[in-house]
C-alpha positions in Angstrom: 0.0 0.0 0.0 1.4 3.8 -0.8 1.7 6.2 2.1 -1.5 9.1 2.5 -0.1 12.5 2.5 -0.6 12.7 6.0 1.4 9.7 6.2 4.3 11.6 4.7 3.3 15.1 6.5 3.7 12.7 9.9 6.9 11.6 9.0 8.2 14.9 8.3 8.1 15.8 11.6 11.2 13.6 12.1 13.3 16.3 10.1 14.1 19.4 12.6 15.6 22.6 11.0 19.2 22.8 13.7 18.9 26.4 13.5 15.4 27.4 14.2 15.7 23.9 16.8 11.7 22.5 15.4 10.7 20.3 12.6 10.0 21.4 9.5 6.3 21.1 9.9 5.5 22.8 12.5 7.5 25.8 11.1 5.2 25.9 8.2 8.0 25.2 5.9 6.4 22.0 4.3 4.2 23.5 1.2 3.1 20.8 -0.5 3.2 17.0 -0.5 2.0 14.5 -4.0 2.6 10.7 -3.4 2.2 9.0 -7.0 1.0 5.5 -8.1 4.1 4.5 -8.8 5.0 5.3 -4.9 7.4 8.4 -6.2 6.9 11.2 -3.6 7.2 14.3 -4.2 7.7 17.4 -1.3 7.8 21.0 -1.9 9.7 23.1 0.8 9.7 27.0 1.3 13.5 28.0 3.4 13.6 31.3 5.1 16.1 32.3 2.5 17.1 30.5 -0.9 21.1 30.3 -0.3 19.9 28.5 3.5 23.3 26.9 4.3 21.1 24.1 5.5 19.4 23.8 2.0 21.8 20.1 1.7 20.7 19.0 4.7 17.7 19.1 4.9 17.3 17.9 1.5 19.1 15.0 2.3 16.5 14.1 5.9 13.7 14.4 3.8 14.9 12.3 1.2 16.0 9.1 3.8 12.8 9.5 6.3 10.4 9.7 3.2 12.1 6.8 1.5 11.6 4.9 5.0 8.0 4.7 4.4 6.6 1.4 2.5 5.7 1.5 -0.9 8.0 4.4 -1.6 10.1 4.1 -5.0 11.3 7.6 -4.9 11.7 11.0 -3.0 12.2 14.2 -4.4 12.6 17.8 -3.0 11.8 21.2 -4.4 12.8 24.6 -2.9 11.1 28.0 -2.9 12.2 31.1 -0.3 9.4 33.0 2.1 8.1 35.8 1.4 9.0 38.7 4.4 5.7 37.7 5.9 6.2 34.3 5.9 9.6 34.5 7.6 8.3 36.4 10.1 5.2 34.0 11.0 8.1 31.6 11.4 10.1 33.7 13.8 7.1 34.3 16.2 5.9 30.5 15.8 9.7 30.1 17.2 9.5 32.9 19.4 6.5 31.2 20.8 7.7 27.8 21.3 11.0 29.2 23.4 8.7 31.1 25.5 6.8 27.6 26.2 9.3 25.7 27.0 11.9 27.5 28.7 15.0 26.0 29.1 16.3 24.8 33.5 18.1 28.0 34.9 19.1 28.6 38.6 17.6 31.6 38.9 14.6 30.6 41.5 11.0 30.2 40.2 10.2 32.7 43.0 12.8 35.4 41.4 11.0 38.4 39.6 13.2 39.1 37.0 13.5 42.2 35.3 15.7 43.4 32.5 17.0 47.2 32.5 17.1 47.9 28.5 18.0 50.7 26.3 17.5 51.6 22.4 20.9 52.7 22.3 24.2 53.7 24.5 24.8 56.5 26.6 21.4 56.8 28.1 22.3 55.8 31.5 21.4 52.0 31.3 23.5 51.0 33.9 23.5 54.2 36.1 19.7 53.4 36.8 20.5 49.7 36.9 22.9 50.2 40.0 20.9 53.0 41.3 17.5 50.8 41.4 19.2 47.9 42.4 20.7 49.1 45.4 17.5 51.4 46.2 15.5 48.1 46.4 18.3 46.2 48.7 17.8 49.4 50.9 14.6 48.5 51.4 15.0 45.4 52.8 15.5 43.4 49.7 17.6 40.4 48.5 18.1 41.5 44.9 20.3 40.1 42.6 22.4 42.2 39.4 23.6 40.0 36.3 25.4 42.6 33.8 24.5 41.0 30.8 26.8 43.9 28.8 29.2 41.3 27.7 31.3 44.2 26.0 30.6 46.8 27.8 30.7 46.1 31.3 30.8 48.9 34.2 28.1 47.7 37.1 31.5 46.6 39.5 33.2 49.9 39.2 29.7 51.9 39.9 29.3 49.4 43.5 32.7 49.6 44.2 32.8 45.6 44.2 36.4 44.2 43.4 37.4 40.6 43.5 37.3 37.2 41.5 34.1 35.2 41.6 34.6 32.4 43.7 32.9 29.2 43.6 29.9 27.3 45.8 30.1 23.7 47.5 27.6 22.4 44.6 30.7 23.8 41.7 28.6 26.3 40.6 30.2 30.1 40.5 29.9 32.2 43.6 28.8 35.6 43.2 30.4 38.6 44.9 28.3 40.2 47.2 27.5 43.7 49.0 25.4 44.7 51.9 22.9 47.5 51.3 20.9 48.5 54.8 19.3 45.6 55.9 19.0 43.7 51.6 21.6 42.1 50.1 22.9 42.5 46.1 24.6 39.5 44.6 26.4 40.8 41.4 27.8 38.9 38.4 29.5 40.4 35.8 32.3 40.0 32.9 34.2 42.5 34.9 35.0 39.6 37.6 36.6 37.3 35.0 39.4 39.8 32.7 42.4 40.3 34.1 42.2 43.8 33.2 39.1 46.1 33.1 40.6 48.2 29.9 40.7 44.3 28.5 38.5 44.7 25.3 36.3 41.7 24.7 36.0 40.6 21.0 33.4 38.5 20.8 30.8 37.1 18.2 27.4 36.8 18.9 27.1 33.5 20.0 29.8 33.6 22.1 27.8 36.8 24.2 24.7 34.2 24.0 26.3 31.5 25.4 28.4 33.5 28.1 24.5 35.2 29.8 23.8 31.1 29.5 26.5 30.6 31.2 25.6 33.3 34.1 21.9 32.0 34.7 23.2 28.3 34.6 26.5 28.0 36.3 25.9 30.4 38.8 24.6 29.5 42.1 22.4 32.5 42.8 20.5 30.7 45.7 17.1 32.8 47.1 16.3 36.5 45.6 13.1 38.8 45.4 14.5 40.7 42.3 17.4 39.9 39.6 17.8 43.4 37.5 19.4 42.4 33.9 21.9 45.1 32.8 21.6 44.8 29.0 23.5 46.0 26.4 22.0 48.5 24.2 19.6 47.4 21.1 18.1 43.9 20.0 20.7 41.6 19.6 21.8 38.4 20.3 22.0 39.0 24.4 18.5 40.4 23.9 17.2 37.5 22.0 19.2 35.2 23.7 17.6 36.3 27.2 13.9 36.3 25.9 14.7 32.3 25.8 16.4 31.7 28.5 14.5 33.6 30.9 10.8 34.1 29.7 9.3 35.5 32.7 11.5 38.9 32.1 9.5 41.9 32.6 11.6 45.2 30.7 12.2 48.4 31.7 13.2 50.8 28.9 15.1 53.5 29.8 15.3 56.8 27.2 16.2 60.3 27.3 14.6 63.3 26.9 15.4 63.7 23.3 13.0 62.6 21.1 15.2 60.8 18.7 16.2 58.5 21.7 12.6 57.4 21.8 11.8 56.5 18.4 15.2 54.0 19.1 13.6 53.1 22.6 10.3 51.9 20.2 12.5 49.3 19.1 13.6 47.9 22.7 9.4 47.2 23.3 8.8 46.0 19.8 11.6 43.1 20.4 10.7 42.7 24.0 6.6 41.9 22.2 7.9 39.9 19.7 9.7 37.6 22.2 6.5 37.7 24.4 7.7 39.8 27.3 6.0 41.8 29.0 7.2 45.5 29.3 6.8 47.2 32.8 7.7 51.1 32.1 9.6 53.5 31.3 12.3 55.5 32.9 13.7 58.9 31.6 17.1 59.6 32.4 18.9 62.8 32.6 15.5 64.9 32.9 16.3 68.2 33.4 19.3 70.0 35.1 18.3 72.6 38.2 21.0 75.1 38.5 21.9 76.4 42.1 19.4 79.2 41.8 16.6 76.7 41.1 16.2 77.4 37.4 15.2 74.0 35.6 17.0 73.5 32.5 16.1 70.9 29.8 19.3 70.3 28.1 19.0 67.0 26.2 15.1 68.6 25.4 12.1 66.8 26.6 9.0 65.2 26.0 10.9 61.3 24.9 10.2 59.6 28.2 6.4 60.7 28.1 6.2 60.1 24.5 7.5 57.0 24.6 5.6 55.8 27.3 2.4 57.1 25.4 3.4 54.6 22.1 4.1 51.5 23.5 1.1 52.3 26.3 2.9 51.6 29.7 3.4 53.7 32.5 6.0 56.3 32.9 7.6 55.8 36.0 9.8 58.1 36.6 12.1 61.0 35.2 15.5 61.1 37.0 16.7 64.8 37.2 20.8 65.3 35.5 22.5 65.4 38.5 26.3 65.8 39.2 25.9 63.5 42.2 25.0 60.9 40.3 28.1 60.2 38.1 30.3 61.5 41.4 28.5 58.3 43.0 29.0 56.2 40.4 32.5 56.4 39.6 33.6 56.6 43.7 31.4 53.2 43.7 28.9 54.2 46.0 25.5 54.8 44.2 22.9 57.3 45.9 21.4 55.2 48.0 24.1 55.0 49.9 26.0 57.7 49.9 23.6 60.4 48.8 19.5 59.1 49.5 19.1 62.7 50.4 19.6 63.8 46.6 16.9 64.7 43.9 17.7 61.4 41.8 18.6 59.5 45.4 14.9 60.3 46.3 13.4 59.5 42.1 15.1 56.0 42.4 13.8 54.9 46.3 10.5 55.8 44.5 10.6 53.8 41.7 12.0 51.2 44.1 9.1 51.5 46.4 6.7 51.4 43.1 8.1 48.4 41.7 7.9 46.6 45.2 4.9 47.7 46.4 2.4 47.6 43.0 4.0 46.9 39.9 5.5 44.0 40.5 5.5 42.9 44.3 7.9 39.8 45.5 6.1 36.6 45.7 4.5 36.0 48.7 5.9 32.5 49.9 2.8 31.9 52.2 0.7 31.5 48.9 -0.3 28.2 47.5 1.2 28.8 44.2 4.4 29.9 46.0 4.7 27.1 47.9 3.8 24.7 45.2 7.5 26.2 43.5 9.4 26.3 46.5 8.3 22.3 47.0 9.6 21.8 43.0 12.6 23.6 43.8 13.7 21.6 46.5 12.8 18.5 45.1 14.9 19.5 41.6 17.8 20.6 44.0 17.3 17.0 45.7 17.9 15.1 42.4 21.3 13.6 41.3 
């Protein structure tokens, strides 16, 4: 008896694409399937580009698992390329299925994770990174800070933490860690592993990929309320990279006042939908600069933050006045909620701090049923040779 299409459909699922990591079916890339009398089968197949490096490859899986079915005397393959639309309905149907089945991290179940992101440098990324973080350990808070800036790295020289990361009982890496009032900060970063911080890291993309894999899988973070994501700036590899590793992140964009920051910033949100997570505001940084008479001046303009906020329809949460204490704090390693809380911007962060705790996105409460229910799988994972 010949195979039914469906027979042959079926069997297709056997052949996966290795890049997109899903068979060829369920990425809608099998067009068309004729079986003829004479048991030759024919299968027509659409590849996200026509020079696909995989375009052998896959040829040659189709060819052996269709061949595999009884009553077949032939196999043959045609190629067409997608259309833009196409390959974009097979990016989010990827997209999708990372989101779904995230891959075992040990960042805690119970960890809100949220990633600091930017549309491009020299917006302050990091500043409100460090500033936020230690504003929430000030509160009582056991947060953790993973600088994800492969490249670019500066979150150990704005807390003032030195040292080699050192490693747990279990062989997984230690990280270094700072009191903040009664919290605690754990912080990972490239910064802890050069020899040198003028070292410059030259580094493809899938080497950055596989070093932030590295940092939520070999690194024995242990219990947190909060871990703040510094990222690099656009929607690259560490971006896409962390949307499957970590699908629970919740962004925060932060812009400037100018408004061509902004319309980059767009891009941040639209990557962060695309990779179904959710985005939880928007910070403006450097705001506007009060002179020692009390005359506000806006000197990188204004209007982005709100703007932006306004496009992508979440909240603004806060504009962070341009204030010289805050790169003072920074580069002596002591951000404001330590050494200045009193200031403008000390004040703007403890409030977004307090926001984020208290109503946007509240720690889990481990007396819940749900919460239990993750510490209990938690321990029993940890328990399992």
């Amino acid at each position: 008896m010949l195979p039914s299409e469906q027979d042959v459909v079926e069997v297709l699922r056997g052949v996966v694409d290795p890049e997109l990591g899903s068979d060829i079916v369920d990425l809608g890339m099998v067009r068309d399937v004729s079986v003829n009398p004479d048991g030759q089968v024919s299968v027509a197949v659409a590849l996200t580009i026509s020079g696909c490096p995989l375009r052998t490859q896959i040829r040659e899986d189709i060819e052996s698992k269709v061949r595999g079915l009884p009553g077949v005397t032939a196999a043959g393959v045609t190629f067409a390329e997608m259309t833009q639309d196409q390959r974009s309905a097979v990016m989010q149907r990827v997209r999708k299925q990372l989101a779904d089945n995230p891959p075992p991290t040990e960042v805690p179940l119970t960890t809100r994770v949220i990633a600091v992101a930017s549309g491009k440098g020299g917006v302050g990324k990091s500043s409100v990174t460090v500033n936020l973080a230690t504003a929430m350990a000030a509160r009582g808070l056991n947060v953790g800070v993973l600088d994800a800036d492969i490249w670019g790295f500066s979150v150990p020289r704005m807390l003032g933490i030195h040292g080699r990361l050192g490693a747990t009982d279990a062989r997984k890496i230690r990280p270094n860690e700072l009191t903040v009032g009664d919290g605690h900060l754990q912080v990972v970063s490239m910064g802890f592993l050069v020899e040198d911080e003028e070292q410059a890291l030259m580094w493809r993309g899938l080497m950055l990929s596989k070093a932030l894999e590295q940092f939520l899988t070999d690194v024995g973070w242990g219990p947190m309320d909060y871990l703040l994501v510094d990222m690099p700036p656009g929607t690259g590899d560490i971006q896409m990279a962390l949307g499957r590793l970590l699908p629970r992140t919740e962004l925060l964009v932060v812009t400037t006042p100018a408004l061509a920051a902004q319309k980059v910033a767009t891009r941040v949100a639209d990557m962060a939908r695309r990779s179904y997570l959710k985005v939880l505001g928007v910070i403006e940084n450097m705001s506007t600069f009060t002179c020692e008479h009390g005359t506000e001046y806006a000197l990188f303009g204004e209007g982005g933050g709100a703007a932006l906020a306004r496009d992508i329809g979440v909240p603004l949460l806060a504009q962070v006045p341009l204030e010289p204490a805050v790169s003072a704090a920074n580069d002596a390693g002591r951000p404001l909620s330590t050494s200045a809380p009193e200031s403008a911007a000390g004040q703007v962060f403890a409030s977004i701090a307090e926001r984020i705790s208290a109503e946007l996105l509240p720690p889990l409460d481990m007396a819940g049923c749900t919460a239990r229910i993750l510490a209990d799988v938690e321990e029993k994972l940890g328990a399992t040779p």
